[in-house]
Legacy VTK file of the C-alpha trace (Angstrom):
# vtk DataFile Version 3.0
C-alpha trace
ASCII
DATASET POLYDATA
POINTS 419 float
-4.022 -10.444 8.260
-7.205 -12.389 9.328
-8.447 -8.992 10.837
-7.497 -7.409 7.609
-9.348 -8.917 5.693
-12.372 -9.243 7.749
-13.030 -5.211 8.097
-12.105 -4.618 4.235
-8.566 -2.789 5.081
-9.782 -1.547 8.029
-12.615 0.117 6.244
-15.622 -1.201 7.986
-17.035 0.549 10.877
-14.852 4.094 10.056
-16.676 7.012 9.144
-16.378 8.464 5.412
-17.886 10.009 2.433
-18.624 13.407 4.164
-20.686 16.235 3.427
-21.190 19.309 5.400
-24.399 21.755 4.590
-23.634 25.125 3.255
-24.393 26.758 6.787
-22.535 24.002 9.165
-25.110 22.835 10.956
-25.067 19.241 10.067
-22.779 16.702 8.646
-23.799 13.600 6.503
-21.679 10.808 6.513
-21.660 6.696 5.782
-20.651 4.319 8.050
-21.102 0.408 9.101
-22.278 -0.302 12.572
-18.865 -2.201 13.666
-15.960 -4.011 12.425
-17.358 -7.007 11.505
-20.725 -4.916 9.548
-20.497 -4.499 5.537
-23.224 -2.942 5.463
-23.373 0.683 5.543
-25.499 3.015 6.815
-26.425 7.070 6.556
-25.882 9.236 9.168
-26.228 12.680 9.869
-24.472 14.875 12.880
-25.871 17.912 14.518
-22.308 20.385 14.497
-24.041 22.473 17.027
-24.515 19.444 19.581
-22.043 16.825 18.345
-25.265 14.581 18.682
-25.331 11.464 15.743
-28.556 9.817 14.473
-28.922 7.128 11.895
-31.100 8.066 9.136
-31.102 5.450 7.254
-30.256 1.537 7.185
-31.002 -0.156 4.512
-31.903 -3.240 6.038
-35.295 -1.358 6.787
-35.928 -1.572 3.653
-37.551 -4.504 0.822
-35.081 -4.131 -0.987
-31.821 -6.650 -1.872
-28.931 -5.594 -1.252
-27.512 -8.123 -3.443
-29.328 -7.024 -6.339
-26.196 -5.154 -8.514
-26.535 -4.273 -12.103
-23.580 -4.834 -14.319
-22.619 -1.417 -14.871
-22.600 -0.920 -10.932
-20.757 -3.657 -10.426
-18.234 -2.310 -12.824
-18.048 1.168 -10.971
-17.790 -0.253 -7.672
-14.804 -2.379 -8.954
-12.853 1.254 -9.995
-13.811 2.418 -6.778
-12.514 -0.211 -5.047
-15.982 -0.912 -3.092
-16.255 -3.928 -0.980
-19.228 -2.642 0.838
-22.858 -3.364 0.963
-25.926 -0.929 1.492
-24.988 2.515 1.315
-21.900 3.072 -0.688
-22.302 6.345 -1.751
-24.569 8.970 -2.061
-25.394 12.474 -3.960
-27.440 15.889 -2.180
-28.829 18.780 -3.062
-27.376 22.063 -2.712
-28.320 23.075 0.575
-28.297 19.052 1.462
-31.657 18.703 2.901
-32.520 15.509 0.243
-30.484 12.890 -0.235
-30.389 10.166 -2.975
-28.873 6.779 -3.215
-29.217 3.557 -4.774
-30.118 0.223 -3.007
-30.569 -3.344 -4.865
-30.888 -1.085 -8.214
-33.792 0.881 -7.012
-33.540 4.427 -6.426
-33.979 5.984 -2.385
-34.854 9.411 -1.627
-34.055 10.699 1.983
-35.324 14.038 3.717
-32.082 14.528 5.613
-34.345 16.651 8.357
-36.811 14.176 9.360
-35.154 11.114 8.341
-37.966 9.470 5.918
-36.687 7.641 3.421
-39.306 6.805 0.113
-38.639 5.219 -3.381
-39.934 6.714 -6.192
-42.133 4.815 -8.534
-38.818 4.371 -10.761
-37.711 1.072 -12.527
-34.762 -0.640 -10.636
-31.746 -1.525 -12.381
-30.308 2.198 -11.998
-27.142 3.883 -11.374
-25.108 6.611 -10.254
-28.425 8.306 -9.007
-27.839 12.248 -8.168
-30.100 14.996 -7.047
-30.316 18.539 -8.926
-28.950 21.536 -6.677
-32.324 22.710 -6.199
-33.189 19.279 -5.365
-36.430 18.670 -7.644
-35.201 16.518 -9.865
-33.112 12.637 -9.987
-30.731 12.138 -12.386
-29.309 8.254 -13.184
-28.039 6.244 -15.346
-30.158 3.397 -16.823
-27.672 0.813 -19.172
-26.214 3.469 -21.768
-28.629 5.888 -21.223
-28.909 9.555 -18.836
-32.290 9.630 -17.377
-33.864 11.779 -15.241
-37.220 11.764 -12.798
-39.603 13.868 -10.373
-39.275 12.989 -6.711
-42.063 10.768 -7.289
-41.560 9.225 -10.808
-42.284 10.083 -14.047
-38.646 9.033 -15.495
-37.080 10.658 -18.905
-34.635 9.519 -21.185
-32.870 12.768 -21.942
-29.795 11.483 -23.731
-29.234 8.073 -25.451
-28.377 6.167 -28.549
-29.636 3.120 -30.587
-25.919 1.649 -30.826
-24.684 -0.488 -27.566
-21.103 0.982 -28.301
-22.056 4.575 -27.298
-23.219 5.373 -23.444
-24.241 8.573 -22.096
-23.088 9.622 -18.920
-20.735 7.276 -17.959
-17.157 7.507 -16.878
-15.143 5.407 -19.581
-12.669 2.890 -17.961
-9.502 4.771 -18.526
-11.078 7.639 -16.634
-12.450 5.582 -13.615
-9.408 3.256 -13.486
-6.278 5.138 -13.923
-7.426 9.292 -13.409
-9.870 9.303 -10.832
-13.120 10.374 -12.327
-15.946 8.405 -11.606
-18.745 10.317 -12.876
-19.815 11.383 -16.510
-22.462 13.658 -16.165
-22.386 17.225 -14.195
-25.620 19.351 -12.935
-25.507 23.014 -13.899
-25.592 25.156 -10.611
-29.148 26.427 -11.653
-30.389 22.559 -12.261
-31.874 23.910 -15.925
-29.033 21.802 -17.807
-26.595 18.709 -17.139
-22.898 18.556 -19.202
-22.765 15.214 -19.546
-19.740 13.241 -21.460
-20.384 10.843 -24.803
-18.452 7.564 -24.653
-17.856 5.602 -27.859
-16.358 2.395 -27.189
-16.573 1.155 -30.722
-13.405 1.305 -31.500
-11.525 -0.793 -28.494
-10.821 -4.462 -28.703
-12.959 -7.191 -27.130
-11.405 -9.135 -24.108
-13.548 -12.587 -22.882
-12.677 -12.819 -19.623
-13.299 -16.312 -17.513
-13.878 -16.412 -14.001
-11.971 -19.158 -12.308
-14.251 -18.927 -9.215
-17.327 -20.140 -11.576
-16.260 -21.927 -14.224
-19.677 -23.146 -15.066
-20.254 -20.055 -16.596
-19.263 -18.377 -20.253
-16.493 -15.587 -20.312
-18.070 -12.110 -20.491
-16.715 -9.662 -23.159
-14.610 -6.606 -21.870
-13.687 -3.386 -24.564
-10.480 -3.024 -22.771
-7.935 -0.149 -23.865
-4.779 -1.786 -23.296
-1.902 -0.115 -23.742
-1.172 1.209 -27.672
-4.539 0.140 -28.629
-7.265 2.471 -29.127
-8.906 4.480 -26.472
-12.892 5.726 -26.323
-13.827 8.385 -28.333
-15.190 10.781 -25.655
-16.806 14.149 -26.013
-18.590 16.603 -23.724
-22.098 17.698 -24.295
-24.881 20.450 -22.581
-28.111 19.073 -22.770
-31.157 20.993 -21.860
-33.432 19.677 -19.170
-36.226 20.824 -20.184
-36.061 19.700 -24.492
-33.380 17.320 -24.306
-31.445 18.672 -26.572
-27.699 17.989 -26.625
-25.125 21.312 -27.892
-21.671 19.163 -28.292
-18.530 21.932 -26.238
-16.041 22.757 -28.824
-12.744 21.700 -26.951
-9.654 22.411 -28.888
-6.106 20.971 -28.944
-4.898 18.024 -29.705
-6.549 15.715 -26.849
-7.291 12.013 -25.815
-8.434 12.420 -22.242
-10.978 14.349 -20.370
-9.839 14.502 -16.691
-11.808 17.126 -15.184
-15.036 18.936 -15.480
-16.322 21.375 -13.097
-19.389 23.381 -13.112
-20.186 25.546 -10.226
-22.021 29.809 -9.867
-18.499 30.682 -11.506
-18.388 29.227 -14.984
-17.848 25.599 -16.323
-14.626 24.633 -17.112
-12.859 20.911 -18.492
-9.429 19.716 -18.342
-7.695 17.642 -21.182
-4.672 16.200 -21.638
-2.596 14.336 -24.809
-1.799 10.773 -25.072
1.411 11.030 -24.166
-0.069 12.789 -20.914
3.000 15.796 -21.225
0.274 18.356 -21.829
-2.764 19.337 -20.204
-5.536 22.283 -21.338
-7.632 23.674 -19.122
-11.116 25.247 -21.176
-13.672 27.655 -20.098
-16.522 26.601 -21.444
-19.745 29.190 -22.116
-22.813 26.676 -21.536
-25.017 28.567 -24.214
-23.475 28.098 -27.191
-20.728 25.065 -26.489
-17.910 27.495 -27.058
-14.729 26.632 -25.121
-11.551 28.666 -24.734
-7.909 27.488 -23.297
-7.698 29.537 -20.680
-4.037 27.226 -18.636
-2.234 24.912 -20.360
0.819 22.938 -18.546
3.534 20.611 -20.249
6.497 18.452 -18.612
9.184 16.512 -20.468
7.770 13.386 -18.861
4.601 13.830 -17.354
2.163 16.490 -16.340
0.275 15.234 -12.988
-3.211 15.008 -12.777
-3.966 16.454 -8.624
-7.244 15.598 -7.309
-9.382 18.657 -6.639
-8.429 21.217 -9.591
-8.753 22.428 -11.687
-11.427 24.937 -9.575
-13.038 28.095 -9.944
-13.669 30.374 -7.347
-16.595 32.257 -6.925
-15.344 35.367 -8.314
-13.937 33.537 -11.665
-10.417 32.903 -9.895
-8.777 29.498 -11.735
-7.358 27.261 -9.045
-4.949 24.512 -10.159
-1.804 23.104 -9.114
1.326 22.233 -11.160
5.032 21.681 -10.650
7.013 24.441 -10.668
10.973 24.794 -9.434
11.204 21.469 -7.845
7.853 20.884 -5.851
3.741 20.557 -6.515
2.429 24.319 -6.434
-0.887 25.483 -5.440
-1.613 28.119 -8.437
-4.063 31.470 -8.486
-5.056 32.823 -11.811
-1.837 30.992 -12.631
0.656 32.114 -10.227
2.801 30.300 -7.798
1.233 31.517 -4.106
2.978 28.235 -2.128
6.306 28.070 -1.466
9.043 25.983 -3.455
9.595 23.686 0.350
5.757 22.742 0.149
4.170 19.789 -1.816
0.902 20.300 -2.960
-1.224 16.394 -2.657
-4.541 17.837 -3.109
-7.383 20.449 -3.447
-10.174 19.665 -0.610
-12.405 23.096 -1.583
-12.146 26.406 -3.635
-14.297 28.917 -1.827
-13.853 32.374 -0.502
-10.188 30.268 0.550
-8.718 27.485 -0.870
-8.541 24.251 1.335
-5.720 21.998 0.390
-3.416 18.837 1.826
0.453 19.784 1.773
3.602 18.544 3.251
6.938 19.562 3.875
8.833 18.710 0.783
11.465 17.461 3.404
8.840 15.379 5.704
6.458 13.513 3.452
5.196 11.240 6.109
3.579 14.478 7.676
0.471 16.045 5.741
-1.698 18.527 7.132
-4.380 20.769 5.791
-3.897 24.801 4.431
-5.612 27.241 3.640
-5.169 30.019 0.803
-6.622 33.312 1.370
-6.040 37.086 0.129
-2.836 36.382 -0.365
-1.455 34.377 2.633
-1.537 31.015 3.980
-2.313 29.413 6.893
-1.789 25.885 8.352
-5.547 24.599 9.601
-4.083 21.029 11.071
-0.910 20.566 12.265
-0.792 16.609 12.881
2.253 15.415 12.849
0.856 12.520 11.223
-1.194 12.222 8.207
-4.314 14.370 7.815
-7.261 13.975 5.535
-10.041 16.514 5.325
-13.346 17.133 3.715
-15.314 20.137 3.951
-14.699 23.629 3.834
-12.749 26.148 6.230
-15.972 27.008 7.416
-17.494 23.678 8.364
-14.608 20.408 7.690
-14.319 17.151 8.804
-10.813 15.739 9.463
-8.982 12.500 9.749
-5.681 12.099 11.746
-3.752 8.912 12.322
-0.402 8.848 14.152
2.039 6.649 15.076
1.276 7.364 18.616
-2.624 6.318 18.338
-4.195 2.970 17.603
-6.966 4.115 15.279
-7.385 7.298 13.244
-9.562 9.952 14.920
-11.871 12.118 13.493
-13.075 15.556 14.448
-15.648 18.160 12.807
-14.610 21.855 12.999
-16.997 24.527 12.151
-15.732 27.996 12.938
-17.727 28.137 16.936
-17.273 24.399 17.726
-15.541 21.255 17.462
-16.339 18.093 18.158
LINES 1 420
419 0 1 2 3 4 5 6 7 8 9 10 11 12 13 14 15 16 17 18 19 20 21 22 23 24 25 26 27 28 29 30 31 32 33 34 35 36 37 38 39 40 41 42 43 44 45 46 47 48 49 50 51 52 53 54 55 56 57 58 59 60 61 62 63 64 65 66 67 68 69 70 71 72 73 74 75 76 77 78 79 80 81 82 83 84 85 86 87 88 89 90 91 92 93 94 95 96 97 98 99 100 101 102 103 104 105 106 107 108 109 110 111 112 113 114 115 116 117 118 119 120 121 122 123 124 125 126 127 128 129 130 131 132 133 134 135 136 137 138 139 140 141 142 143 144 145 146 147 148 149 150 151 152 153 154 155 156 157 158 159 160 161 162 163 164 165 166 167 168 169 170 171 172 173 174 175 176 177 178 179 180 181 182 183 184 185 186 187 188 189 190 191 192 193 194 195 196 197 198 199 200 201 202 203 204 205 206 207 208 209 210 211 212 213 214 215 216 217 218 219 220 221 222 223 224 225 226 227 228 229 230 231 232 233 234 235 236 237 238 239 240 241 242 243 244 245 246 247 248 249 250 251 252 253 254 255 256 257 258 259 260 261 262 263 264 265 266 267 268 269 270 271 272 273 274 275 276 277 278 279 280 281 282 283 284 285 286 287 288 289 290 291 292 293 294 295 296 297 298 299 300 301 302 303 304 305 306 307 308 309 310 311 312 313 314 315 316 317 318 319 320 321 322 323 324 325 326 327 328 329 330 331 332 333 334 335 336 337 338 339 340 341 342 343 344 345 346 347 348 349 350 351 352 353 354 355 356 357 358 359 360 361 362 363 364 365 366 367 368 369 370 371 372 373 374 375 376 377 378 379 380 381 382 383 384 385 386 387 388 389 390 391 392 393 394 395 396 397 398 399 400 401 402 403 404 405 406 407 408 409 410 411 412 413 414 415 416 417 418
């Protein structure tokens, strides 16, 4: 237990958050220096030459690490983050740049040569991202979407006068109990950014002590609990360049936005009901706001939301999963293409094939990684043990842990080596 607890679950020192470049020739990952390290660092690995190299720690830096706004702390709570110094991260497209956030203030990174600058930028930031072209930062500032140059210059290109409403932000039913922690979404061509509209207004107040520091007041909390009202959220396309906001027209009867996606394909947004039996999946035409149910999905008790999907492919193809005769389904343009003795846990990518985690519906201790392609499927790990993968099929990074192996071990794949 002592051990435990000192590496965070067995977090610190273990590689994670991992993102491969479009061509496989490097993978960017966080990770502490040991065990007994909180803080993490950024790393990159050469595919080609299995080499690692640090590029950046943020001890090397003026900057305290300590230094947390609110609203990060808040986010970091969802997420479950114990960790100090680089907790996550956001690239550009062909992840060359790299942006995070340290003590508040905003640090760029040339993932190539390994500088690391700060942009004349205000601290007290968060949820910093990177356009896919890479020109521009995007953050969150309080209730407000900002965004910046690489050197400065910052915007305010969505916001409102009453404390209620945020811009941006992932309300707390969406960050707590459905898995998205983000509220805003960079168009592939980095003109525009969908970004949601949270109006709290409506929930009840909580004060909340803390019995660690009872020298200070309780803070207020709008917490939905359960039959009380929820956030009023909506889903907006706001220009970069004029800041103005077109509001999407999504239909149905709706509480909850689960999922947006917005890649070369289209831009599409999941709902789902109250009573969380039905779920609508819109395709959304970025010009005008205009959104059309293009899946919908109901279940006498539940309809489950599974990370990943819903996905377009690059030709237009929907991917999503659902449950159909007895098990979780991987569905094409909505048709069944896994078989009833497979459970579907997860989407990992939707590209020319579909990369997804699935067991045995007969041996759920064993999950490995698939792949979905013109019509047949393939098994890409086969563990015995439970797998994790990010990545594509071209370039991935995966995560095995047995019971015949003391630690989990992790391996990048790219389709000429392996390391």
């Amino acid at each position: 237990p002592r051990q435990y607890a000192r590496t965070q679950r067995l977090s610190l020192g273990e590689p994670r958050s991992f993102t491969a470049s479009p061509d496989g020739s490097r993978v960017i990952f966080i990770r502490s220096h040991s065990g007994s390290d909180a803080v993490n660092t950024l790393w990159s690995l050469d595919t080609a030459t299995g080499i690692e190299r640090e590029v950046l720690d943020p001890r090397t830096l003026n900057t305290d690490l300590t230094e947390l706004t609110a609203a990060e702390l808040r986010q970091r709570e969802r997420a479950r983050e114990g960790a100090s110094g680089v907790t996550s991260y956001a690239c550009n497209r062909e992840v060359t740049l790299a942006v995070t956030v340290l003590g508040g203030s905003v640090v760029l990174i040339d993932l190539l040569s390994g500088v690391a600058t700060m942009p004349t930028i205000d601290s007290g930031v968060f949820d910093v991202r990177l356009s896919p072209d890479g020109n521009t930062i995007s953050y969150l500032r309080g209730t407000s979407l900002c965004v910046s140059s690489l050197a400065g210059d910052e915007r305010i290109i969505a916001s409102d006068p009453n404390e209620a409403i945020s811009w941006g932000n992932a309300e707390f039913i969406a960050a707590e109990e459905m898995g998205r922690f983000r509220g805003y979404w960079w168009a592939p061509d980095s003109q525009s950014i969908a970004a949601c509209r949270v109006d709290v207004s409506s929930i009840n107040v909580w004060h909340i002590a803390d019995p660690a520091h009872p020298e200070l007041p309780a803070t207020e909390h709008r917490y939905p609990a359960a039959g009380t009202p929820n956030a009023s959220v909506s889903l907006h396309i706001i220009s970069l360049a004029s800041a103005v906001s077109q509001q999407v027209e999504l239909s149905g009867n709706w509480e909850y936005l689960n999922t947006v996606s917005w890649n070369s394909a289209g831009l599409i947004a999941q709902t789902q009901t109250r009573d969380q039996k039905q779920i609508d999946i819109h395709s959304i035409d970025a010009s005008t706001g205009k959104a059309t149910v293009v899946f919908s999905d109901t279940d006498d008790a539940w309809v489950e939301l599974v990370p990943g999907v819903p996905a377009l492919q690059q030709d237009g193809t929907l991917v999503t999963c659902a449950d159909r005769d007895g098990s979780r389904r991987l569905l094409v343009n909505g048709e069944s293409v896994t078989p009833t003795t497979m459970q579907v846990r997860s989407v990992v990518s939707v590209g020319d094939s579909v990369m997804f985690m699935a067991n045995d519906i007969n041996t759920p201790w064993e999950i490995d990684a698939w792949a979905y392609k013109n019509g047949s499927l393939q098994q890409v790990t086969q563990s015995h043990g439970v797998v994790s993968v990010s990545g594509t099929s071209q370039c991935y990074v995966s995560r095995v842990s047995t019971l015949d192996t003391e630690r989990a071990q992790f391996t990048v794949h790219t389709t000429t080596t392996t390391h």
